[in-house]
N, C-alpha and C positions, 0 to 999 in steps of 0.2 A: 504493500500500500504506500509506502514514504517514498520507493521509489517512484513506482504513478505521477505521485505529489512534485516531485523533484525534475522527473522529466515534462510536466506539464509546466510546471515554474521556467524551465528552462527555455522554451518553445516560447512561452511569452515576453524573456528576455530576448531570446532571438529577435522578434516581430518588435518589439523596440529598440534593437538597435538599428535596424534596417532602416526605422523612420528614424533616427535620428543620424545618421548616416546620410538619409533624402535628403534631409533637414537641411545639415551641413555642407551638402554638394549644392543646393540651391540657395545658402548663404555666399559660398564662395563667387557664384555666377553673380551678384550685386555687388561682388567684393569688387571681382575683375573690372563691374561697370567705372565703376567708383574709379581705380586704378588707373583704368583710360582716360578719364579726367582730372584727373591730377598729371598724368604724364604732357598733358597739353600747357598745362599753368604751371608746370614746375613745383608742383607742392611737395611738403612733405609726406613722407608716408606715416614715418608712425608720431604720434599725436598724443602725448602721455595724458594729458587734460582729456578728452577722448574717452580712453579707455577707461579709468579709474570712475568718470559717469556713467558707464556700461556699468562695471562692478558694483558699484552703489545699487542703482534700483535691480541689477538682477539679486543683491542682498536679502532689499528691504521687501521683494516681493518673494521670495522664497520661503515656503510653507513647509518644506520636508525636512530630510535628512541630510541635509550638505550644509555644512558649517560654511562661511566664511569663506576661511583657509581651502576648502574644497573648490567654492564656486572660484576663486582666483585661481588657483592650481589649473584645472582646466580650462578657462577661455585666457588663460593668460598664453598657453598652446594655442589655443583658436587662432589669439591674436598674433601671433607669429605667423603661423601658416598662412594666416590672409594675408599679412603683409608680405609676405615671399610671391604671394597670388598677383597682388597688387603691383608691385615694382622693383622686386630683390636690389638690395642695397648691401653698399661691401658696409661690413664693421671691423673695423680694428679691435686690436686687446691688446693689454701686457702681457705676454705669454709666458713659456709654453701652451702647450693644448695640453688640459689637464691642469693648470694655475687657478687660484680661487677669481681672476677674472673672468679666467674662460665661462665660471658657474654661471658669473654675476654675467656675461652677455648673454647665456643661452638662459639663461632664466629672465629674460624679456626681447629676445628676438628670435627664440627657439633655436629648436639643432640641424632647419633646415638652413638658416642663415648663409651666406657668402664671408666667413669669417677669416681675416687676417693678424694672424700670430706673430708681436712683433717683441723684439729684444730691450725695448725699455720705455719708459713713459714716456721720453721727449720723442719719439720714432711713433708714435701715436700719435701727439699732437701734429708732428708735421706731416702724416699721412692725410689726418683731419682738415687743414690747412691750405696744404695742396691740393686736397680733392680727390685723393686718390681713393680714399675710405668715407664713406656718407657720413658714419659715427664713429666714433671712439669710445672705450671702456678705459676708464682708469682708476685707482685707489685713490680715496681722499681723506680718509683718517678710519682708527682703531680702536673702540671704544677702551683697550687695555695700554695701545700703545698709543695713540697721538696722532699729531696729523702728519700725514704726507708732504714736506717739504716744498719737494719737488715738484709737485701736483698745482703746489700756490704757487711757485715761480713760472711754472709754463703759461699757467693759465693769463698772469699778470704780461708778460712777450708777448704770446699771442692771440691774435682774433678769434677766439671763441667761443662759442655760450654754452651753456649747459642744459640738457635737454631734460632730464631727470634722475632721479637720484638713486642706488640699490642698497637698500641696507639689506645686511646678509651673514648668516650665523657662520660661525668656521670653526668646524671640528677636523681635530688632526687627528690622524691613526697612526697608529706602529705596523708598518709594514716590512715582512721579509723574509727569502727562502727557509732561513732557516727553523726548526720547529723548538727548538729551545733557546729561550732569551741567552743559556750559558756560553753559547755557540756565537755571539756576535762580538763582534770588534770595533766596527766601526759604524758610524751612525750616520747617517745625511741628513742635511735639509736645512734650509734656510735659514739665516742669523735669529731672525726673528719667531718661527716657526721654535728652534729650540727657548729661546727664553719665556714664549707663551706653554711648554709642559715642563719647565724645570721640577716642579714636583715632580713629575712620572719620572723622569733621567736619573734624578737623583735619590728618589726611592729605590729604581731598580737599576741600575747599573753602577759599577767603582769608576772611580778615577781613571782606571786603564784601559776602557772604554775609552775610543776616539773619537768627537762631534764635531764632524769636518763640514763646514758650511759651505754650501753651494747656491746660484743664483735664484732655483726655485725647489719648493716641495716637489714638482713632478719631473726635476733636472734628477733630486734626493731618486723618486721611486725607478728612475729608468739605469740610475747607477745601480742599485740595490738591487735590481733586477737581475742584473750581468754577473753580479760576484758572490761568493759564496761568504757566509763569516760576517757577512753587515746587514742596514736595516738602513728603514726610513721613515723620518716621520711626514707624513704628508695626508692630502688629502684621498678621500676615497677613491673619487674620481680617477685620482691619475695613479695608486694604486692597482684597481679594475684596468686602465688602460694599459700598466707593462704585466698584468699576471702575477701582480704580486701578493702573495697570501698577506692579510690582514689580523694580525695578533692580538692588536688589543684596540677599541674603538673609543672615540673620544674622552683622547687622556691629552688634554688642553686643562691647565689648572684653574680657568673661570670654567663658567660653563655659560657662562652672558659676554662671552668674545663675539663681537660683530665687527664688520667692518662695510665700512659706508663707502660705495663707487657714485662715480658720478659718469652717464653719460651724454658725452660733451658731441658738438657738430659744429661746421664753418660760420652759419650763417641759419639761424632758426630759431623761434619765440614761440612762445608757448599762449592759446589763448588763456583769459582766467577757466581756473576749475574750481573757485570760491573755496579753495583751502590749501593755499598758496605758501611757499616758500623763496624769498629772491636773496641772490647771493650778490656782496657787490666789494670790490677792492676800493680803498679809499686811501689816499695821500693827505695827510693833515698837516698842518705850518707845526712848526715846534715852538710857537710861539707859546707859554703859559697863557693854560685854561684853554686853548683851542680843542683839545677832544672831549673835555669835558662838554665846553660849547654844544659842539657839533652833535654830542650824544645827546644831550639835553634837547634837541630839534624832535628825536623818536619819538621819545618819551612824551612827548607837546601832543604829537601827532597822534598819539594813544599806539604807537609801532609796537609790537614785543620784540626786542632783539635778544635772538636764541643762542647766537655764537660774536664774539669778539676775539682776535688774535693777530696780535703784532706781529712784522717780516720787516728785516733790515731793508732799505728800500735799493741800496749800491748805489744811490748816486752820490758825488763831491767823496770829500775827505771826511766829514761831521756824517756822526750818528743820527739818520732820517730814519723813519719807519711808515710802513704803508699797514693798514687793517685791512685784513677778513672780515666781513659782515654778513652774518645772515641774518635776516627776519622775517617776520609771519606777515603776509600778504607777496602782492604781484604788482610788478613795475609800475602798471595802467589801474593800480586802486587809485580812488580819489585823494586819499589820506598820503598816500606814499609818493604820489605824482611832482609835490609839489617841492618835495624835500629832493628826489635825483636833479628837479629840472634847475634849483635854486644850487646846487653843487655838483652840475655836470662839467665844470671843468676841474672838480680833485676825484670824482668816483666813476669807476672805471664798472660799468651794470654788466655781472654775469652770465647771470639765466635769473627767471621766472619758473616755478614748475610744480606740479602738486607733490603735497610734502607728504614722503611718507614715513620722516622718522625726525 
C-alpha cells in the first residue's frame, strides 16, 4: 500500500515538474524578448535593484514551504540563466577557479557565466576599464580581518562604480591524500586563510608541521593534491575540484567569518530599490574641524553613515587622507542629492545599490 502511495506521489511530482519546466521555457522566451531590446539601447543586463523587487513580493506572497533562503536560492539561478539568455556578458574575478571569488560571482551570475580568472585585483579592474570584462568581482573587507586595501586604492584611480554588493560566509576545510593527520608535513594555503583557523593548526599539529603560504586556498588544494605527506586548508569548492578528500569541515575559529565582495562595472547606476546603500570616497582640507564639519552635513540631513575609514591620500610630502563612506540611501534620494551636489568637487560617488548587508 505505501508503495501505491509513493508511486502515485511520485507521478504527481513528475506532472509538476513538467509544468514548471513549460513555465520556465516560456519565461525564458520574454526573457530573450527583453534581451533584444536592451541589445539595441545598450542597457545593462543585470539590474540588482531589479531583482531583489522580484525576491521581495515572491517572499511576501508565498504561503508554503520555502523559507526565504529557498525562494533566493532558486530564482537567484533563474536569474543567471536569463541573463546568459539575455546577453552573456564576460565577468572577471580574483582567481583561481575555485577562490572564494569565484563562489561570490557564480553565486549571482551562475555557473553558466563567460567567467575570466585573473591573477590579482588590479588585473580586474583594468579588464573592467578597458572593456574587456562587463563586470568584475572583487574583495572588499572581512568581517575578522578588515578591509581590503587594495580594493580602496583601485577603486579611488579608476573609473568605476559599483554594481552591488556579496556578503558571503567562508568556511575552510582541511583537505588531503593522506588518511591520518600523523602523516602530514606540510600544510598550504593562504596567509590569511591560516590565521583565520589558528585554533584548529594549533590544537592539532606541532611546530614541525610546515605552513607554507601560497597565493590562494585553491593554489593550497591543487599543490596538496600532487604530493603525498601535506594538506590544505581551503575551500570546499576547490577541494571537490583537485579530488581532494576533505578531513575535517569548517574549522575557521569564528564561525561568523564573512566577507563582503563588491561587484564593480565601467560605467552603470543602479535605479533606486528604496533600500539603498551609496558608497562614496571623499578628500577633506586638513584644515581643523573640517571632517567634523562635513560629517555634521549627514547627520542634518537625517543620513545614517554605516562605514567611515581613513586612506593616506599620496599626494605632496604632508600627511593628506581621503575617507570611505558608506550610507543608507541612493545618490538621486532627495535628502542625499543635495549634500554630493554641494561637495562634488572633494567626493568622488561610487555606486548606488541595494544593500544587503
Amino acid at each position: 500500500m505505501g508503495t501505491i502511495n509513493i508511486d502515485n506521489i511520485r507521478k504527481q511530482i513528475d506532472r509538476i515538474d513538467q509544468q514548471i519546466l513549460n513555465l520556465l521555457n516560456e519565461r525564458m522566451e520574454l526573457v530573450k524578448e527583453i534581451g533584444q531590446l536592451k541589445r539595441t539601447s545598450n542597457a545593462a543586463i543585470y539590474r540588482p535593484e531589479r531583482e531583489r523587487a522580484i525576491l521581495e513580493r515572491l517572499t511576501k506572497s508565498s504561503s508554503g514551504r520555502l523559507s526565504q533562503q529557498a525562494i533566493e536560492a532558486i530564482y537567484l539561478e533563474i536569474f543567471a540563466v536569463s541573463r546568459n539568455i539575455e546577453l552573456p556578458e564576460k565577468v572577471a574575478y580574483l582567481g583561481p577557479e575555485g577562490s572564494f571569488t569565484h563562489q561570490a560571482a557564480e553565486a549571482r551570475f551562475g555557473a553558466l557565466s563567460d567567467y575570466i580568472p585573473l591573477r590579482s585585483i588590479q588585473s580586474v579592474f583594468e579588464s573592467v576599464v578597458t572593456k574587456r570584462a562587463r563586470f568584475g568581482i572583487i574583495p572588499i573587507e572581512n568581517n575578522q580581518e578588515g578591509i581590503v586595501s587594495e580594493s580602496i586604492k583601485l577603486m579611488s584611480e579608476n573609473e568605476v562604480h559599483i554594481v552591488a554588493e556579496v556578503p558571503m560566509p567562508i568556511h575552510l576545510a582541511f583537505a588531503s591524500l593522506e588518511d591520518r593527520i600523523s602523516q602530514i608535513r606540510k600544510i598550504y594555503s593562504k596567509d590569511i586563510a591560516f590565521r583565520q583557523c589558528s585554533r584548529f593548526l594549533d590544537d592539532y599539529f606541532s611546530d614541525q608541521v610546515e605552513l607554507i603560504p601560497v597565493e590562494s586556498t585553491s593554489t593550497a588544494a591543487r599543490l596538496a593534491s600532487k604530493e603525498k605527506g601535506s594538506a590544505a586548508v581551503c575551500a570546499n569548492i576547490a577541494a571537490k575540484m583537485y579530488d581532494l578528500p576533505v578531513l575535517f569541515e569548517n574549522i575557521e575559529d569564528s564561525g561568523d567569518n564573512y566577507t563582503r565582495f563588491l561587484i564593480i562595472s565601467h560605467d552603470f547606476k543602479n535605479d533606486r530599490s528604496g533600500e539603498d546603500k551609496t558608497t562614496v570616497l571623499a578628500q577633506i582640507s586638513a584644515e581643523p574641524g573640517s571632517l567634523a564639519t562635513f560629517l555634521q552635513e549627514f547627520h542634518q540631513a537625517n543620513i545614517n553613515l554605516t562605514k567611515i575609514e581613513s586612506y593616506p591620500a599620496k599626494k605632496g610630502k604632508t600627511f593628506h587622507y581621503q575617507f570611505l563612506l558608506e550610507f543608507d540611501g541612493h545618490i538621486d534620494d532627495s535628502h542625499v542629492k543635495p549634500i554630493m551636489e554641494k561637495h562634488a568637487d572633494i567626493i568622488k560617488w561610487l555606486g548606488s545599490y541595494p544593500k544587503l548587508c
